[in-house]
NUTIDO-36390 format. One record per residue (C-alpha): residue in one letter; x, y, z. Coordinates in steps of 0.2 Angstrom, whole numbers. Layout:
@res->a | px->X | py->Y | pz->Z
...
//
This chain:
@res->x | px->-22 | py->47 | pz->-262
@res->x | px->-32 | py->54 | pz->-276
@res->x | px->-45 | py->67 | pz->-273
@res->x | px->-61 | py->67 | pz->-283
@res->x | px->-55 | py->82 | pz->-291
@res->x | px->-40 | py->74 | pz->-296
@res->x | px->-47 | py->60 | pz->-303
@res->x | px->-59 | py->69 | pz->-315
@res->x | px->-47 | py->75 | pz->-320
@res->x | px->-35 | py->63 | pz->-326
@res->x | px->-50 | py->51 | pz->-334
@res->x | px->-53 | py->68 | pz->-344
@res->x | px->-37 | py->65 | pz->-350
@res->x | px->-38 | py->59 | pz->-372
@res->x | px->-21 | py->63 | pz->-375
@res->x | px->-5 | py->47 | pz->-376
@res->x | px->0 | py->41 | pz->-357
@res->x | px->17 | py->40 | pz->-363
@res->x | px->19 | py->59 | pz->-365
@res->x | px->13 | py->59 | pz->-346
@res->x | px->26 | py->62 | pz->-334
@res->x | px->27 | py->44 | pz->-325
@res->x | px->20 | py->48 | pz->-309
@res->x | px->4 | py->55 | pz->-320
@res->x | px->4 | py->39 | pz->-330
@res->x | px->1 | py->29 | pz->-314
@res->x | px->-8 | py->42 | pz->-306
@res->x | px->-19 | py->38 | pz->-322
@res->x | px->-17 | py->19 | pz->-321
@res->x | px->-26 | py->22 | pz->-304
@res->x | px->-42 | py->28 | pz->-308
@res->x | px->-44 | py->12 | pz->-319
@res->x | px->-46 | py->2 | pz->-302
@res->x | px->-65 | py->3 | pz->-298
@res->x | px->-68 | py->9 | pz->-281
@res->x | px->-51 | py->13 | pz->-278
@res->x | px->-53 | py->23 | pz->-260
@res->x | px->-64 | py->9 | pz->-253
@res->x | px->-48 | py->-3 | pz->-259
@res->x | px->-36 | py->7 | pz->-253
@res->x | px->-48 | py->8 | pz->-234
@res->x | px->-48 | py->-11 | pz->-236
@res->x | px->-28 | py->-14 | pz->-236
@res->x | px->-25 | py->-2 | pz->-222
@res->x | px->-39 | py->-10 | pz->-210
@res->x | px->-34 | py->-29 | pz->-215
@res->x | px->-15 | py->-23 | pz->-211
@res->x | px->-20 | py->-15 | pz->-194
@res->x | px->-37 | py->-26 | pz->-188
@res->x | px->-23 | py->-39 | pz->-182
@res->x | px->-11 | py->-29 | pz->-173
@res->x | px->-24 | py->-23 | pz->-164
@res->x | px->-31 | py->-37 | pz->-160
@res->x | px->-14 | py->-43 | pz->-153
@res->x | px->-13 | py->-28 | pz->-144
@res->x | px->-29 | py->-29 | pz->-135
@res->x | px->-27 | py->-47 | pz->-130
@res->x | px->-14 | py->-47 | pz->-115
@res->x | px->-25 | py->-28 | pz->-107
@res->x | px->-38 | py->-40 | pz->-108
@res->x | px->-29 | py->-54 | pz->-98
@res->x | px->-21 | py->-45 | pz->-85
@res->x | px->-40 | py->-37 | pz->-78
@res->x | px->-48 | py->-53 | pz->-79
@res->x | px->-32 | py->-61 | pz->-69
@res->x | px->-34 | py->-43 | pz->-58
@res->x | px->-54 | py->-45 | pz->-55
@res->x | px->-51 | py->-64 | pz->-51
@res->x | px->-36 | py->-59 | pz->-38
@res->x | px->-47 | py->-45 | pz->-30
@res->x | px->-62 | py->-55 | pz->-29
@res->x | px->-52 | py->-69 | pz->-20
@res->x | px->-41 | py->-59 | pz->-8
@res->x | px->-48 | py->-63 | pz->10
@res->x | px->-34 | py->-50 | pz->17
@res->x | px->-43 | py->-36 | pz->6
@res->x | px->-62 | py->-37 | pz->12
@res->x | px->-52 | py->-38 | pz->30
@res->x | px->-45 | py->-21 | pz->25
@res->x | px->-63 | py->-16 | pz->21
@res->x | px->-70 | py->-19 | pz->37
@res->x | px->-55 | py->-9 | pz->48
@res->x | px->-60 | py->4 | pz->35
@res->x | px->-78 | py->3 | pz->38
@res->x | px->-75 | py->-1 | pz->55
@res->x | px->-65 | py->18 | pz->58
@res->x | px->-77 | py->27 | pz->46
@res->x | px->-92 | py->21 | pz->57
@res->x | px->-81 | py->28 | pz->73
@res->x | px->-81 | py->42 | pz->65
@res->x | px->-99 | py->44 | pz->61
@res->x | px->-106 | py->39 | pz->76
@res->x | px->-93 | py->53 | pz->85
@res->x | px->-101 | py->66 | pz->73
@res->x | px->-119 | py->60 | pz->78
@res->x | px->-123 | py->52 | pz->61
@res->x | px->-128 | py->32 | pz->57
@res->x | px->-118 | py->18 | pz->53
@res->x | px->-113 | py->17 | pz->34
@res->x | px->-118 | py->1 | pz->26
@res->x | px->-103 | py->1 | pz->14
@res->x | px->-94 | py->11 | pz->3
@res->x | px->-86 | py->13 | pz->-16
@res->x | px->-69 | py->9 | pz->-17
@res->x | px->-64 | py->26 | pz->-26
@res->x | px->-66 | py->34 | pz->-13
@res->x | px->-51 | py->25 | pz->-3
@res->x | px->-40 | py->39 | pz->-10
@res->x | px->-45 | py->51 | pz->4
@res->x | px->-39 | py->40 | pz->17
@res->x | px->-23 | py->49 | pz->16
@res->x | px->-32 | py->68 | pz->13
@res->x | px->-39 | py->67 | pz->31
@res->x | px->-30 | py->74 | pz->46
@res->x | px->-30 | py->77 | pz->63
@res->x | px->-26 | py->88 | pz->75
@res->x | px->-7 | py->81 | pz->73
@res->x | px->-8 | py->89 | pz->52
@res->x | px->6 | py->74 | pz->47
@res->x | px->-5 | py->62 | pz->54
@res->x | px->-19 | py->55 | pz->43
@res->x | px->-33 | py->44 | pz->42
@res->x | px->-22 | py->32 | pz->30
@res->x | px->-10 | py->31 | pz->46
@res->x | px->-24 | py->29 | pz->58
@res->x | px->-26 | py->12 | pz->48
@res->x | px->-9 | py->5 | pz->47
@res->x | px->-9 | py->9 | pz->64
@res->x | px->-23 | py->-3 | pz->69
@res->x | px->-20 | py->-16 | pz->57
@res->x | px->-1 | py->-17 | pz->64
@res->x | px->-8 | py->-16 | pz->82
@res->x | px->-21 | py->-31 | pz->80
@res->x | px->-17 | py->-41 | pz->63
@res->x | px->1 | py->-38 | pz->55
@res->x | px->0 | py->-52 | pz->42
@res->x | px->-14 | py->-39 | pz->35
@res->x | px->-2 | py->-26 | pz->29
@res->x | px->4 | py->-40 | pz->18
@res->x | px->-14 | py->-41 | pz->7
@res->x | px->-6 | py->-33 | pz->-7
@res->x | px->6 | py->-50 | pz->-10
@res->x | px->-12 | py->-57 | pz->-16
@res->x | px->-14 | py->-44 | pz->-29
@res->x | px->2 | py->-45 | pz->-39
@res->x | px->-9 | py->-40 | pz->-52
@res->x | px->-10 | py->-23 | pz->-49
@res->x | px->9 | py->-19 | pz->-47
@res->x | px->10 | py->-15 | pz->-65
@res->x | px->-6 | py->-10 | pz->-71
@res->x | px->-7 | py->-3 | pz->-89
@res->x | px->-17 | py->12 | pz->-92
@res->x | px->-32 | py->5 | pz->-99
@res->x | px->-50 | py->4 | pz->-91
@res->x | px->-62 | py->-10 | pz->-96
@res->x | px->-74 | py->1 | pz->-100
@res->x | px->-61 | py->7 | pz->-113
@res->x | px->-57 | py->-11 | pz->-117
@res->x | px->-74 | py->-14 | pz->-120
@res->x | px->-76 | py->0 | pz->-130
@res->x | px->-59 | py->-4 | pz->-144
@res->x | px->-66 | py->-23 | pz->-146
@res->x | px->-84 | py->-15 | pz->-152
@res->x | px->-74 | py->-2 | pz->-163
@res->x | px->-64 | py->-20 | pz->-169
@res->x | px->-80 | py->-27 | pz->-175
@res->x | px->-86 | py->-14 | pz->-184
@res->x | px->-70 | py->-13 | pz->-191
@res->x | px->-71 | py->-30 | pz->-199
@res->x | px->-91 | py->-26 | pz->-203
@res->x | px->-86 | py->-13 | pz->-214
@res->x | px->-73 | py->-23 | pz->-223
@res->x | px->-86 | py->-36 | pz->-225
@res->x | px->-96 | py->-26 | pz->-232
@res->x | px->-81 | py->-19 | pz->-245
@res->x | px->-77 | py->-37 | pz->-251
@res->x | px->-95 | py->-37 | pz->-256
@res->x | px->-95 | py->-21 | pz->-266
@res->x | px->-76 | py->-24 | pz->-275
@res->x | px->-82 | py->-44 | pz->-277
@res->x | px->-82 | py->-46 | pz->-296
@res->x | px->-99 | py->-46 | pz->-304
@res->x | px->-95 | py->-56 | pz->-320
@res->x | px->-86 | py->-71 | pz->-327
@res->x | px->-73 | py->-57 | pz->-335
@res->x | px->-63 | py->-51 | pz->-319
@res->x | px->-45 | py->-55 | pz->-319
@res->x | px->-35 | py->-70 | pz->-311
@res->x | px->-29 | py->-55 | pz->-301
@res->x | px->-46 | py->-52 | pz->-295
@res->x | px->-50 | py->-68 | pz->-289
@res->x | px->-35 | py->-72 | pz->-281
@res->x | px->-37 | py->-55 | pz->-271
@res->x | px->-56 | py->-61 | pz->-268
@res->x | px->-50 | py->-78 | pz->-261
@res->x | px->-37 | py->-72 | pz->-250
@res->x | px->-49 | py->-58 | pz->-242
@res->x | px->-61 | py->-72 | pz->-239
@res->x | px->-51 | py->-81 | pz->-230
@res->x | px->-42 | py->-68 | pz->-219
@res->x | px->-61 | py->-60 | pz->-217
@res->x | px->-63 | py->-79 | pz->-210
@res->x | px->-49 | py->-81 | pz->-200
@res->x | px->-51 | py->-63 | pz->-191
@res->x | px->-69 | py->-67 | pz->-185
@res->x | px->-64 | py->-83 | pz->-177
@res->x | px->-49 | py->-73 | pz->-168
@res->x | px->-61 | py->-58 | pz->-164
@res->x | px->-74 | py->-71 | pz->-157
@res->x | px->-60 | py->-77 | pz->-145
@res->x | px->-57 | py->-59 | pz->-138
@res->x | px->-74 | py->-55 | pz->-138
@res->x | px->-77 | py->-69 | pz->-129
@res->x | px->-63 | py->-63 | pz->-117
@res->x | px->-70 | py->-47 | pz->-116
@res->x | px->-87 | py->-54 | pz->-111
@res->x | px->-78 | py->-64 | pz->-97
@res->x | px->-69 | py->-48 | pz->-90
@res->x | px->-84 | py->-39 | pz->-90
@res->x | px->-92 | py->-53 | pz->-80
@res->x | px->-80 | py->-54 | pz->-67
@res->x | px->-78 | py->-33 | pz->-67
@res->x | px->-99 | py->-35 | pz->-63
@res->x | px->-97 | py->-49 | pz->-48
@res->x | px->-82 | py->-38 | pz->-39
@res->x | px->-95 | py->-24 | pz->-39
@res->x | px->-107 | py->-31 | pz->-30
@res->x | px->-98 | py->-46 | pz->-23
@res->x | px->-87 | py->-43 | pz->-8
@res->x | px->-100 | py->-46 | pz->6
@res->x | px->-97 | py->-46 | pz->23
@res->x | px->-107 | py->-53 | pz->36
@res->x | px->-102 | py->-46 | pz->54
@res->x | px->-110 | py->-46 | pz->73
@res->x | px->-119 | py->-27 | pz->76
@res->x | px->-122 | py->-31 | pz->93
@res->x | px->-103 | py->-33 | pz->99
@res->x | px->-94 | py->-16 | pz->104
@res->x | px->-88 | py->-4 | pz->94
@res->x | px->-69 | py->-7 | pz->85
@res->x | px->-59 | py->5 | pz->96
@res->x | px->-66 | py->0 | pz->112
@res->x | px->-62 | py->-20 | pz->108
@res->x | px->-45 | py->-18 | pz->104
@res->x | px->-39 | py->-31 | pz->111
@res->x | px->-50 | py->-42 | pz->104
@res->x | px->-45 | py->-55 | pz->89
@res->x | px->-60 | py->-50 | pz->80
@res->x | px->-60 | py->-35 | pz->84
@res->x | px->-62 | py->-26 | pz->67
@res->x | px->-79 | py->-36 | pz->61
@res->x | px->-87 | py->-31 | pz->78
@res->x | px->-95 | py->-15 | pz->74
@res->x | px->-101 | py->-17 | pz->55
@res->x | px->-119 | py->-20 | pz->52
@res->x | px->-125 | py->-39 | pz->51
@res->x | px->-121 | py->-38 | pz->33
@res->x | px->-115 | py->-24 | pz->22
@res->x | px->-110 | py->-23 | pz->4
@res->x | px->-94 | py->-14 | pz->-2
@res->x | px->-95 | py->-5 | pz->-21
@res->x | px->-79 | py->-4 | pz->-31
@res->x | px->-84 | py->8 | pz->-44
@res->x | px->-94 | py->22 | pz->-47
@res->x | px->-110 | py->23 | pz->-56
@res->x | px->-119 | py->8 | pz->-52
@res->x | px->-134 | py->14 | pz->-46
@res->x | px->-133 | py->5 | pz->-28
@res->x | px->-138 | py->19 | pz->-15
@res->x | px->-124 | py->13 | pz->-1
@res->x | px->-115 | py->28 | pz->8
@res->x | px->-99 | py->36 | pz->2
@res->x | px->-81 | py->34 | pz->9
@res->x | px->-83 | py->54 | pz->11
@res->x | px->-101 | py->52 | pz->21
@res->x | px->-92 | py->40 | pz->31
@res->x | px->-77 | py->50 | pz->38
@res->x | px->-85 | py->68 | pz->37
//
């Protein structure tokens, strides 16, 4: 690519192009081409805008096909409410109040809490009850085949490369103004180029309006999973531990109706997974 310098330099050329070396002769030819860096820009994102929109597409599938799994597992929010259920065990041993609900990132320190026995965990705890009252729960993963493979990608970050898409094909609309020919005298060359970046500019903002679209959709279902996965549970039955033998045992100590977040940041004042088994 030609630097400004270089260019000057070459159009203060007044000599014969044929006593040039032929790499200066179409270095020369180049700085003929109007706007040749904002061409150049042009082709590469008109090459790439494509491919990545290729690229984006099946990320953005497999979390909408995730969120719609996670949202419809009835063996997951059972799994919630032994979680709850043991957390509130643990609170109400350590003289603090029920917890109303709790963010899924914090399910990570099931398995950082021990007991007296140090191989023993809170994670174990768990397996343990679900085995001892409801087996068929330790198969709740089977529902979220989804997340077997999940590709490093958040949809924060999903959302973020679709945005940096459509500014992408902003600024080449914005280029095919500025290169557009301006009088009747541009070449045959120049309006076929024209033509054809119309109609790929054309083509790429009906495909980017699908994945936004798409994009739109997986955020949507991402928000409902937040806030969604409400349980509604008797507080005036025992506690979980002392109705073990109970088939609904582990909805009878959770508050009349309590709301689990699954991410971070979303402003909802519920109590931590850490509040809940300090």
């Amino acid at each position: 690519m030609l630097t400004p310098k270089d260019a000057e330099r070459y159009q203060s050329f007044k000599g014969s192009p044929s006593k040039l070396h032929v790499v200066d002769q179409f270095m020369l030819e180049m700085c003929k081409i109007p706007h040749l860096g904002q061409r150049l820009d042009l082709l590469l994102t008109i090459r790439e805008l494509p491919m990545s929109m290729r690229d984006l597409e099946p990320l953005i599938n497999q979390k909408i096909q995730a969120s719609k799994q996670l949202q419809s597992s009835q063996k997951f929010v059972a799994v919630l409410e032994y979680i709850l259920a043991i957390g509130n065990h643990l609170n109400e041993k350590a003289g603090k109040e029920k917890a109303k609900g709790f963010r899924l990132s914090s399910l990570t320190k099931l398995s950082l809490l021990r007991g007296k026995e140090r191989t023993f965990t809170l994670l174990h705890a768990l397996v343990e009850q679900i085995f001892l009252h409801e087996p068929d729960l330790a198969k709740f993963s089977q529902e979220l085949t989804e997340f077997e493979a999940v590709p490093d990608a958040s949809m924060k970050g999903l959302s973020a490369e679709v945005d940096v898409l459509k500014k992408e094909l902003e600024n080449v609309i914005q280029c095919r103004r500025l290169i557009k020919p301006k009088t009747i005298k541009a070449t045959p060359q120049e309006l076929q180029f024209c033509k054809e970046l119309k109609d790929l500019i054309q083509k790429y903002e009906e495909d980017l309006s699908q994945l936004s679209k798409r994009c739109d959709e997986m955020k949507k279902l991402y928000s409902n999973v937040l806030v969604c996965v409400v349980l509604k549970c008797n507080e005036n039955r025992s506690t979980f531990l002392k109705e073990k033998k109970k088939k609904n045992a582990r909805s009878s100590h959770a508050s009349t109706c309590f709301i689990v977040i699954v991410s971070t940041g979303t402003g909802k004042k519920n109590v931590s997974m850490v509040e809940c088994f300090e």
